[in-house]
C-alpha positions in Angstrom: 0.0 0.0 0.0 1.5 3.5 -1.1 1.9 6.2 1.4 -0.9 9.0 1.8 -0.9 12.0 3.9 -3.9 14.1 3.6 -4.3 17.7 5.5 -7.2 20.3 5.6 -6.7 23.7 4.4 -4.2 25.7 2.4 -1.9 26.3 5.1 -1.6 22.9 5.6 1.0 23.3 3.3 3.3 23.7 5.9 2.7 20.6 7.6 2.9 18.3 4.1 6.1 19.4 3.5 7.6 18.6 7.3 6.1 15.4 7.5 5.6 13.9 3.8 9.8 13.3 3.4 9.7 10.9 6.4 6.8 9.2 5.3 7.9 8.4 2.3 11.0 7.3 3.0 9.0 4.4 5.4 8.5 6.3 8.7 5.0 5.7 10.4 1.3 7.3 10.4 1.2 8.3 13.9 4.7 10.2 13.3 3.9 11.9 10.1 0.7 13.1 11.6 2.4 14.7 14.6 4.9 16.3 13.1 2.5 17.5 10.3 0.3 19.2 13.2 3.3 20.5 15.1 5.0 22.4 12.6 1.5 24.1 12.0 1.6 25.0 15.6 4.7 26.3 15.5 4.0 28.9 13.0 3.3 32.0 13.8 1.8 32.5 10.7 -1.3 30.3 11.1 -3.9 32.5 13.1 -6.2 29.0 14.5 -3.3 26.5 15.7 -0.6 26.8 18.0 1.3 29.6 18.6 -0.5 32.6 16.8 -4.1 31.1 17.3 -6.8 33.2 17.9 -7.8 33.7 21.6 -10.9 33.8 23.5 -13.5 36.4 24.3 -11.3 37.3 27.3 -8.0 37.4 24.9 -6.5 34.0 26.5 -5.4 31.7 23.6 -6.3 27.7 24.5 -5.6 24.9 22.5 -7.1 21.7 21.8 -5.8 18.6 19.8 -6.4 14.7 19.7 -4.2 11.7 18.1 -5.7 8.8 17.2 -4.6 5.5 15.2 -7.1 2.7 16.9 -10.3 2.7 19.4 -8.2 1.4 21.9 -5.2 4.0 21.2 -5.9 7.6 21.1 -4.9 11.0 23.6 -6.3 14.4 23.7 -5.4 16.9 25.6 -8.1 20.6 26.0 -7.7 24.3 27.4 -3.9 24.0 26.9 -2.7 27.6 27.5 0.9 27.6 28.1 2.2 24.8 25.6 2.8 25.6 22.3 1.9 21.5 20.8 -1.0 19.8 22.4 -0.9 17.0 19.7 2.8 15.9 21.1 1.4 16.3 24.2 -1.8 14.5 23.8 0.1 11.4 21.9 2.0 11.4 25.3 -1.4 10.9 27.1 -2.4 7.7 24.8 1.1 6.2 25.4 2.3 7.3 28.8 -1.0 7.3 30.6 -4.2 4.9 30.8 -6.7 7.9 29.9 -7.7 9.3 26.8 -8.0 12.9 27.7 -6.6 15.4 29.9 -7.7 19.3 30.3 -6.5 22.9 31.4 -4.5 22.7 34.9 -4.3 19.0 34.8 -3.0 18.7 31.5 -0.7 21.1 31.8 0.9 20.0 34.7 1.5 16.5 32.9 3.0 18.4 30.1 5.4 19.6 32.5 6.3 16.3 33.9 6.7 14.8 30.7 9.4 17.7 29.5 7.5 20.2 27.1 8.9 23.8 27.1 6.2 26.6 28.1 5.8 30.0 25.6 3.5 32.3 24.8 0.7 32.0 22.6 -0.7 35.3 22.3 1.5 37.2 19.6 1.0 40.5 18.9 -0.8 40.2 15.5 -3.6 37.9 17.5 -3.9 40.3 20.2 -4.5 43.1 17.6 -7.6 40.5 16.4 -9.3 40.6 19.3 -9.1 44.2 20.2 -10.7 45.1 17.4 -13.2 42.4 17.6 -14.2 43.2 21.4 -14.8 46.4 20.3 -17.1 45.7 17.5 -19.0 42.8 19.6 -17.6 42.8 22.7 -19.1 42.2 26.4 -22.3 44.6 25.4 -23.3 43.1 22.2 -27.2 43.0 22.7 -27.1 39.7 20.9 -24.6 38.2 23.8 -23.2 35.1 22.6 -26.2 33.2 21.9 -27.2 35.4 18.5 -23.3 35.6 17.4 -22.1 33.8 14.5 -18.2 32.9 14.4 -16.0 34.8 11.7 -15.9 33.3 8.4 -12.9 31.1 7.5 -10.4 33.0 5.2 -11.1 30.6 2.6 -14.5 29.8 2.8 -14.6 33.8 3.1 -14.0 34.5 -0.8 -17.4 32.7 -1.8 -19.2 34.3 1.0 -20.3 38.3 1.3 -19.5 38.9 4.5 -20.4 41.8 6.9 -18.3 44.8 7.8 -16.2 44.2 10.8 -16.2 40.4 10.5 -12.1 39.9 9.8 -12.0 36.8 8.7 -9.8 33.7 10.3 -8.7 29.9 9.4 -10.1 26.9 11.1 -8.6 23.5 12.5 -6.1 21.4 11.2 -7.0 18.0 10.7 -4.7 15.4 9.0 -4.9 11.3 7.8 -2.2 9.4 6.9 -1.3 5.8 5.9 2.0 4.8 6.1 3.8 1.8 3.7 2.6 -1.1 6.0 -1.2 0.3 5.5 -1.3 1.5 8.5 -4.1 5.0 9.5 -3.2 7.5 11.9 -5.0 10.9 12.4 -4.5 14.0 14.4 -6.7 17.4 14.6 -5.3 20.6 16.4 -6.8 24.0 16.8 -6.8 27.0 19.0 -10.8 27.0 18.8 -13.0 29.2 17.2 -12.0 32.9 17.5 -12.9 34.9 20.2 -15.2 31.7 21.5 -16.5 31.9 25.1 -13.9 31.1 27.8 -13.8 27.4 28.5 -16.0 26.2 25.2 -14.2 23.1 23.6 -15.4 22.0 20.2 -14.9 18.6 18.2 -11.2 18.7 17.6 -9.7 17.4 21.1 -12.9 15.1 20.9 -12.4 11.0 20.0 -14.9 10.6 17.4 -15.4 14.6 16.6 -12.4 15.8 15.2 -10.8 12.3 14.4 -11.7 8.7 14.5 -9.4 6.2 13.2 -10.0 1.9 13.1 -7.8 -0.1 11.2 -10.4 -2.2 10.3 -12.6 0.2 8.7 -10.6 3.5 7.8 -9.7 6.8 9.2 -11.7 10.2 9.2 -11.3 13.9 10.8 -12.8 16.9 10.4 -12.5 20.8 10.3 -15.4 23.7 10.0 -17.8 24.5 13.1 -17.3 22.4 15.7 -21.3 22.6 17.3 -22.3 21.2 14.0 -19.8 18.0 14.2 -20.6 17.2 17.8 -24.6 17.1 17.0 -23.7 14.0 14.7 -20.7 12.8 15.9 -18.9 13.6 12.8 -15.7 11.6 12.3 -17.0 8.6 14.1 -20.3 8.3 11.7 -18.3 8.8 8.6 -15.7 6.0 9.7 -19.0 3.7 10.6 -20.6 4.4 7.1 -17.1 3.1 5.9 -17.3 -0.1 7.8 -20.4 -0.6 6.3 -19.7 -0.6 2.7 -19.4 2.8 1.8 -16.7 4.8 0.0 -14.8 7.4 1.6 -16.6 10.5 -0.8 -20.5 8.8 -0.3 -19.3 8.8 3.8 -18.6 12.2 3.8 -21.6 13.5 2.0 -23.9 11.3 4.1 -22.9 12.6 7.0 -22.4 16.8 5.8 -26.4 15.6 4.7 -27.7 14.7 8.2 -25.7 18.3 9.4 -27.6 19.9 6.9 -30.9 18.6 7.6 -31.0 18.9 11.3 -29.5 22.0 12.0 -30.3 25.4 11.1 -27.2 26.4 9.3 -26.1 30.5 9.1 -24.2 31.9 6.5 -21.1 31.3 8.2 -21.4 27.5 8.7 -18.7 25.2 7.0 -18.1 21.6 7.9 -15.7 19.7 5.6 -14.4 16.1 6.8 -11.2 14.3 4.6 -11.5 10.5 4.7 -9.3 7.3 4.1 -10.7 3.5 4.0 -8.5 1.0 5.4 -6.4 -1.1 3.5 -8.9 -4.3 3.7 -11.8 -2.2 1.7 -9.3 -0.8 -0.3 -7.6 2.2 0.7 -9.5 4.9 -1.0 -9.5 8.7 0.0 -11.7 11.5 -0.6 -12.8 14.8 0.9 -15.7 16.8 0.9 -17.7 19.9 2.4 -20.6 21.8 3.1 -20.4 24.3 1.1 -17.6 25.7 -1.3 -14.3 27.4 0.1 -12.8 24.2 1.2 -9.6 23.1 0.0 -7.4 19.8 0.9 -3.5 19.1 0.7 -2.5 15.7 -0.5 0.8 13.9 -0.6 1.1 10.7 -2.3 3.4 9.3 -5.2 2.5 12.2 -7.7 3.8 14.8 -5.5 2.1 17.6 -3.4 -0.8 19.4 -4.0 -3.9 21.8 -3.0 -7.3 20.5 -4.4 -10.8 21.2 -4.3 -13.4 18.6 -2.1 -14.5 15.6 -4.3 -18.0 16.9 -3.6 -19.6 19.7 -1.9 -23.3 19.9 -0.4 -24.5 23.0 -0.9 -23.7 25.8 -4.0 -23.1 28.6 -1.6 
């Protein structure tokens, strides 16, 4: 079986090119997909993961991120504030410790034990973000939070008009990769949705939200709005259509279906999930969203490149 690596996102870019080289040259799933999310993470650049993501309603930046490469193997880690990686840190919860996920003050402490190096999230670019969004819809909003509607992703953003004062961000990572003995491994990592109300924590950190991997059936993770993947258990349901007898893309669009039919979406709402079957029903891949904007990053033997979904739900 030939080695995949498949990442959400035009920035994901930057995590292709760090982990596809090792990959390819034999290394493992669960590697590629950690040092895929961590050199996101790293990148200042990136305004949803890592350092540089986009903080809270009270200006504190907290991360989220899970690994997964089997139900009975997977660590997440949530509310990380003073750690830069929470994927490294949450594949250290699958393989040092007997949970599955650790959060705020708790986690960090283990992060600590187990040797990561605090620094500061906030950068100044992010800071200037939410100054200017607290004053536009700050603490006296009449709408509070209830009637807000999270910024548009930057991508999803040029087939959307937006409104005047709505500055525009990215959204989680997500990434899938087989390595050359067949075997899935998945990680998501995000910072949250920007300027999200202190403590929220959406699908990514979440087994079977963000990511769900069995090597018996496939692999699957997700990016977009993270209320909308929780209500349907996202990942998990597209990996469960796999197992039985769907293909990756008819997974996908199932699920972005049942979204669309039981919530009421706003104009803002993007859900996109990539997808990998396991080697036994073939190994085929696909991606697909809600609604246009999406874009995926694929590595395989024809090189690297950035590519439209396989199918998208709605026209706008």
């Amino acid at each position: 079986m030939s080695e995949l690596l498949l990442s959400t996102w035009t920035f994901a870019t930057i995590a292709n090119a760090a982990a596809w080289p090792a990959l390819q040259a034999g290394g493992g799933a669960l590697d590629a997909v950690v040092a895929g999310a961590t050199a996101i993470e790293d990148d200042e650049t990136v305004d949803c993961v890592g350092v540089g993501g986009t903080p809270d309603a009270d200006g504190v930046v907290a991360l989220d991120a899970c690994v997964m490469t089997d139900p009975n193997r997977c660590g997440a880690v949530a509310d990380i504030r003073h750690y830069p990686n929470p994927t490294a840190i949450a594949r250290r919860v699958m393989e040092k410790t007997i949970h599955v996920m650790l959060v705020g003050e708790g986690a960090e402490q283990f992060a600590a034990r187990e040797g990561f190096q605090k620094r500061t999230l906030l950068t100044e670019a992010a800071r200037q973000r939410w100054l200017k969004w607290r004053q536009e819809h700050g603490p006296n909003d009449p709408n509070g939070y209830r009637g807000w509607v999270p910024p548009p992703n930057i991508e999803h953003a040029a087939h959307q008009s937006t409104e005047p004062g709505d500055p525009p961000s990215h959204d989680t990572v997500s990434l899938l990769a087989r390595d050359r003995a067949g075997t899935l491994a998945g990680a998501c990592s995000t910072s949250g949705m920007a300027f999200k109300v202190p403590g929220r924590v959406g699908d990514s950190p979440i087994i079977g939200h963000g990511v769900y991997v069995d090597q018996r059936a496939g692999a699957a993770a997700a990016t977009g709005n993270g209320e909308l993947i929780m209500g349907v258990c996202g990942s998990f349901l597209v990996v469960e259509l796999m197992r039985q007898g769907a293909g990756p893309q008819d997974a996908c669009a199932e699920v972005l279906r049942r979204i669309a039919e039981r919530f009421e979406l706003e104009r803002n709402h993007q859900v996109a999930f990539i997808a990998i079957a396991s080697q036994a029903r073939g190994g085929a891949w696909a991606s697909a969203a809600l609604r246009p904007g999406f874009v995926h990053v694929i590595s395989d033997e024809r090189g690297t490149r950035v590519e439209p979904p396989h199918f998208t739900l709605l026209k706008s």
